[in-house]
C-alpha positions in Angstrom: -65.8 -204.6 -136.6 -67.0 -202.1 -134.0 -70.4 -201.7 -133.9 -70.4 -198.2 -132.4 -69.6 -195.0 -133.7 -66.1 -193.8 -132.9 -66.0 -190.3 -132.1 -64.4 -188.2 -129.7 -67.2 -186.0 -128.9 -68.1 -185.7 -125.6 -71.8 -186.2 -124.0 -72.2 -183.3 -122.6 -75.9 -183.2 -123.0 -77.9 -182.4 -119.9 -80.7 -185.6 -120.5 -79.2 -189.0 -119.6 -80.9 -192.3 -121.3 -82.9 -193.6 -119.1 -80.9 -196.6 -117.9 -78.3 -194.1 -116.1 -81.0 -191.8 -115.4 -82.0 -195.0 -113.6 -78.7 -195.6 -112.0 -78.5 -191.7 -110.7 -81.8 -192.8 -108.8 -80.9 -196.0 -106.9 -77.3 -193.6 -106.0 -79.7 -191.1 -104.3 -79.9 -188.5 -107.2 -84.0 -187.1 -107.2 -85.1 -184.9 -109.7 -87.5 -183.6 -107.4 -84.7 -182.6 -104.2 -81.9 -182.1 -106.5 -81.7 -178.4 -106.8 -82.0 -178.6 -102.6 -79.4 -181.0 -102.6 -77.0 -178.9 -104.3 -77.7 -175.6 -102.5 -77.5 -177.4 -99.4 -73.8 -178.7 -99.9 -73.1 -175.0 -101.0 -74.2 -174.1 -97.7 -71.8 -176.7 -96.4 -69.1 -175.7 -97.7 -69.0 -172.3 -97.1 -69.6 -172.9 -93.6 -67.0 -174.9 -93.4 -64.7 -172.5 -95.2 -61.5 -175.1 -95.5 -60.9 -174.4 -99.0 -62.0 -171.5 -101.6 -63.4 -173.0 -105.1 -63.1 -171.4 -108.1 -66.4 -172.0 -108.6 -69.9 -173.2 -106.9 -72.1 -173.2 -109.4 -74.5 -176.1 -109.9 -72.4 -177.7 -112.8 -69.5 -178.2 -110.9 -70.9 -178.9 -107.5 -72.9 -181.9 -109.1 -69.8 -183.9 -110.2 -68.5 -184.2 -106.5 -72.2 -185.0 -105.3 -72.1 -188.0 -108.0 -68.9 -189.0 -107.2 -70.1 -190.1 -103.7 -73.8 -190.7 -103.8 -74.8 -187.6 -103.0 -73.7 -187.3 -99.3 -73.1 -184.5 -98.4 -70.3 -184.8 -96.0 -68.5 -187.5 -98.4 -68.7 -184.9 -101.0 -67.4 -182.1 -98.9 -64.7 -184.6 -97.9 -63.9 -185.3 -101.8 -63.8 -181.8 -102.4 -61.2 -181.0 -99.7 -59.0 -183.7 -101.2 -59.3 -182.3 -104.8 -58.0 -179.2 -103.7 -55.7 -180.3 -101.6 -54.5 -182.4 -104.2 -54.2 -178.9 -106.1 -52.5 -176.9 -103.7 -49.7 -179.7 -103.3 -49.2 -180.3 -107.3 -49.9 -176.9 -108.5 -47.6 -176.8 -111.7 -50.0 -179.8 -112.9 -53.0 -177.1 -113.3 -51.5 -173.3 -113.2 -50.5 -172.0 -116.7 -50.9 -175.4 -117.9 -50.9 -175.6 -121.5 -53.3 -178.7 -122.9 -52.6 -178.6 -126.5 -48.7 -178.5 -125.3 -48.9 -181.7 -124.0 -49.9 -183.1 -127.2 -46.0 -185.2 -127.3 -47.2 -187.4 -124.6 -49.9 -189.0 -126.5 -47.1 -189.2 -129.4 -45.8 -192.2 -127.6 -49.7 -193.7 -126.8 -48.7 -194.1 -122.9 -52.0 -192.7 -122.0 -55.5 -192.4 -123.5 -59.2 -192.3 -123.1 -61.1 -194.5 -125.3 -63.6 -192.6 -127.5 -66.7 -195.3 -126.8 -67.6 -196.5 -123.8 -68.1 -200.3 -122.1 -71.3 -202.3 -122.0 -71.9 -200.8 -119.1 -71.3 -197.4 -120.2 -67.8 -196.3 -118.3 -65.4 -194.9 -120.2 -62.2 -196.7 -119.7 -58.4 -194.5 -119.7 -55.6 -196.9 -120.7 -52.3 -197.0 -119.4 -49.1 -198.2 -121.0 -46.2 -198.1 -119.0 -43.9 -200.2 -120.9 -44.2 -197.4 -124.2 -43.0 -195.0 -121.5 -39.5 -193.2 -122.6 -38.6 -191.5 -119.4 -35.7 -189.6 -120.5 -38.3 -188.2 -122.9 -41.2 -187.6 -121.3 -41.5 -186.4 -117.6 -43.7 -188.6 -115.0 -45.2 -184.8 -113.9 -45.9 -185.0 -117.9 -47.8 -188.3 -117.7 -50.0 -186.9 -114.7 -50.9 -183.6 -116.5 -52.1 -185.5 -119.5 -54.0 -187.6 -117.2 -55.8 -184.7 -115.5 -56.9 -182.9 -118.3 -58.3 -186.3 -119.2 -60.1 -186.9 -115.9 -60.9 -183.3 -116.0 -62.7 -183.9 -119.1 -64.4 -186.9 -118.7 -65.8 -185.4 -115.2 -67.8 -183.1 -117.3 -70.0 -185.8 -118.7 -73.0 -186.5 -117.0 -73.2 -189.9 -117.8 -69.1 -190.5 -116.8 -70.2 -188.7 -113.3 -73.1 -191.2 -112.8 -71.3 -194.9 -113.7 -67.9 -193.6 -113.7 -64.8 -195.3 -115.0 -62.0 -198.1 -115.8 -58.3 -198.1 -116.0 -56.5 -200.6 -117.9 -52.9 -200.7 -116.9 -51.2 -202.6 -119.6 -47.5 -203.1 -118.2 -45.9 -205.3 -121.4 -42.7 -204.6 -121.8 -42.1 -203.1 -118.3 -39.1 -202.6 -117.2 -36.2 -201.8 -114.3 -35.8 -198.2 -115.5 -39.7 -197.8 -115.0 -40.0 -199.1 -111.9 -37.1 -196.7 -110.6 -39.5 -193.8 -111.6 -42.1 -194.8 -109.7 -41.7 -194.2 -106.3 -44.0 -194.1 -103.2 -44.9 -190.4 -103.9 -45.7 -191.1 -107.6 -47.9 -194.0 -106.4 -49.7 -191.9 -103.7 -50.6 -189.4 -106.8 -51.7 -191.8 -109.1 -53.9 -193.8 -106.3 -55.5 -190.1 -105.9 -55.9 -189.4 -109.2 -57.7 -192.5 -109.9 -59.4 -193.4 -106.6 -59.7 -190.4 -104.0 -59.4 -186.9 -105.4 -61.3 -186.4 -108.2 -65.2 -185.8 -109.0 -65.3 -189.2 -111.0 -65.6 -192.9 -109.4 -63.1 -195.5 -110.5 -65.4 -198.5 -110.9 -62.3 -201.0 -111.3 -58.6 -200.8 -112.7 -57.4 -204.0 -114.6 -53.4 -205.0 -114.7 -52.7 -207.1 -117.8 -49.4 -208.1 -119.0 -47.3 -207.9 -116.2 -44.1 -209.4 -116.3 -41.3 -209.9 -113.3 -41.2 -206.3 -112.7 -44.5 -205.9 -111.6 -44.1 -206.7 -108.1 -41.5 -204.2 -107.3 -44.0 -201.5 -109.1 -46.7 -203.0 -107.3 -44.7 -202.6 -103.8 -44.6 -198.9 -104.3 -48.6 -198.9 -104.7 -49.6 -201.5 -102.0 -49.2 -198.8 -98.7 -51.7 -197.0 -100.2 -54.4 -199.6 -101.1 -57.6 -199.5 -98.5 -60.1 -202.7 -98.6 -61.8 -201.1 -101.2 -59.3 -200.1 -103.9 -58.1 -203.9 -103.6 -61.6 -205.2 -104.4 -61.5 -203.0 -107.7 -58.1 -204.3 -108.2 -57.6 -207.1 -110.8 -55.2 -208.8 -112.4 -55.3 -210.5 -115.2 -51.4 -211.3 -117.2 -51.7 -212.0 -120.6 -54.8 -213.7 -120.1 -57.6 -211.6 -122.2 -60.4 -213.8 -121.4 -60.4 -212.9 -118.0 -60.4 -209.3 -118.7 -63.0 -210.0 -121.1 -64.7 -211.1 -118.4 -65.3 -207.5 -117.0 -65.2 -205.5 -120.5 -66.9 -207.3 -123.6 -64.4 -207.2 -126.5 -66.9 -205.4 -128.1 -65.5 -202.5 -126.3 -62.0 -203.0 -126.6 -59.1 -202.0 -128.5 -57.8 -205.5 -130.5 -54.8 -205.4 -128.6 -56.6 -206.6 -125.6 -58.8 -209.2 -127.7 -61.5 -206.7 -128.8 -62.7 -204.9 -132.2 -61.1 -201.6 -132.2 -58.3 -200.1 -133.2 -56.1 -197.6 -130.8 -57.7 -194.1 -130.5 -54.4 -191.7 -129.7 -55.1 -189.0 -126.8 -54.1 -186.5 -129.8 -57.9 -187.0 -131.2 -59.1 -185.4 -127.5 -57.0 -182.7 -127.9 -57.6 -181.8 -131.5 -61.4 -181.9 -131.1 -60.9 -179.9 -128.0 -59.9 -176.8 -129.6 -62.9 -176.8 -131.5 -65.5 -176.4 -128.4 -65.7 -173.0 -126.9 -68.0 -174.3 -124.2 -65.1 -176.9 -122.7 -62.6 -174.6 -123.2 -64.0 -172.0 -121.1 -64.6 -175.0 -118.8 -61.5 -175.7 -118.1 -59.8 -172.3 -118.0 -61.5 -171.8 -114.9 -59.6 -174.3 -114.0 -56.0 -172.3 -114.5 -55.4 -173.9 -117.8 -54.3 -171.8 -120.5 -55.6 -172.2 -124.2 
């Protein structure tokens, strides 16, 4: 039985317990220079003047500073790619409607889990092989993962130890693997890895199956040193997964306690928080 709470409220609370307040130390986060910090990479990026942010308030600037250890010009840098990544996919954010993507967690190809791993990531789960694409759209799939991402940049804690992916590709098949091309890839390894205010502490494949390696092919051009050392790979073998995530934080699919927790329950809770909503409509999404 799970021995947490499930909810899918969000902790958006500004105090972190201390073992992340911790955490936000030793990645260069001081209490003391933090309001300098943030006023300074404000400074840099107006001067810089690349890109024009909806907003540079202390909120938002914080996640990027997180995501990258609070330096500066690495922040800057993963700024520029978040709105670059904008410009070029701008029907994933403008006039976007969140509660009308509801459908795609219908078929449970994408979620976030509602309770976090031992080491407090939250981890978004990916299944491929449930994938209808006559039905749904792949620029469907990546909307429903960026209000997602979106959301779980707002959490202090989430912006500190960041997150996992679990890319469960049973069932896989040809027709799948036609739909994800180089350019899909590229979007996906930017979502996940280089332009977004959230770090990607690992992804984990499990239950691949012979298509794997022509998906994997599309992904590999775009895989630095680093995003191969968070790769891992794991078949149908759960005990090396469980290696990485207790199955005390698992859905019991994967060899762990909980049940599956539909991206629907985001959504639905969503409509009930003024605060996020507002949040996010600065963002061009519509409500």
């Amino acid at each position: 039985m799970p021995s947490v709470q499930i909810t899918h409220d969000m902790d958006l609370g500004p105090e972190m317990p201390e073992p992340y307040k911790t955490l936000a130390s030793e990645q260069g986060e001081c209490e003391l220079s933090k309001h300098h910090a943030i006023a300074e990479f404000r400074s840099y990026i107006l001067e810089h003047d690349e890109f024009q942010p909806q907003r540079t308030d202390d909120d938002f600037l914080i996640k990027f500073l997180r995501a990258r250890s609070w330096k500066i010009d690495l922040s800057y840098k993963l700024m520029s790619n978040y709105y670059k990544f904008r410009e070029h996919n701008k029907s994933y954010y403008e006039k976007v409607r969140p509660l009308d993507l509801k459908f795609v967690g219908d078929d449970n190809i994408v979620t976030v889990t509602p309770y976090r791993d031992q080491h407090g990531h939250r981890i978004i789960i990916y299944r491929f092989g449930e994938w209808k694409p006559s039905r749904i759209s792949v620029d469907d799939i990546f909307r429903a993962s960026i209000v997602l991402i979106e959301l779980g940049s707002l959490e202090p804690i989430s912006q500190v130890v960041g997150g996992v992916g679990i890319f469960d590709l049973q069932n896989l098949s040809l027709n799948h693997v036609l739909h994800l091309s180089p350019s899909v890839a590229q979007k996906m390894i930017a979502l996940l890895v280089t332009s977004m205010p959230i770090r990607t502490h690992a992804i984990h494949i499990v239950n691949q199956n012979w298509a794997f390696n022509a998906a994997f092919n599309a992904f590999k051009p775009f895989l630095n040193a680093t995003m191969r050392e968070k790769l891992y790979i794991h078949g149908n073998k759960m005990d090396s997964l469980h290696k990485h995530i207790s199955p005390d934080h698992l859905p019991k699919r994967y060899g762990g306690v909980h049940e599956d927790y539909p991206y629907n329950l985001w959504i639905d809770n969503l409509v009930t928080n003024a605060a996020l909503l507002k949040n996010l409509e600065t963002l061009g999404y519509v409500f």
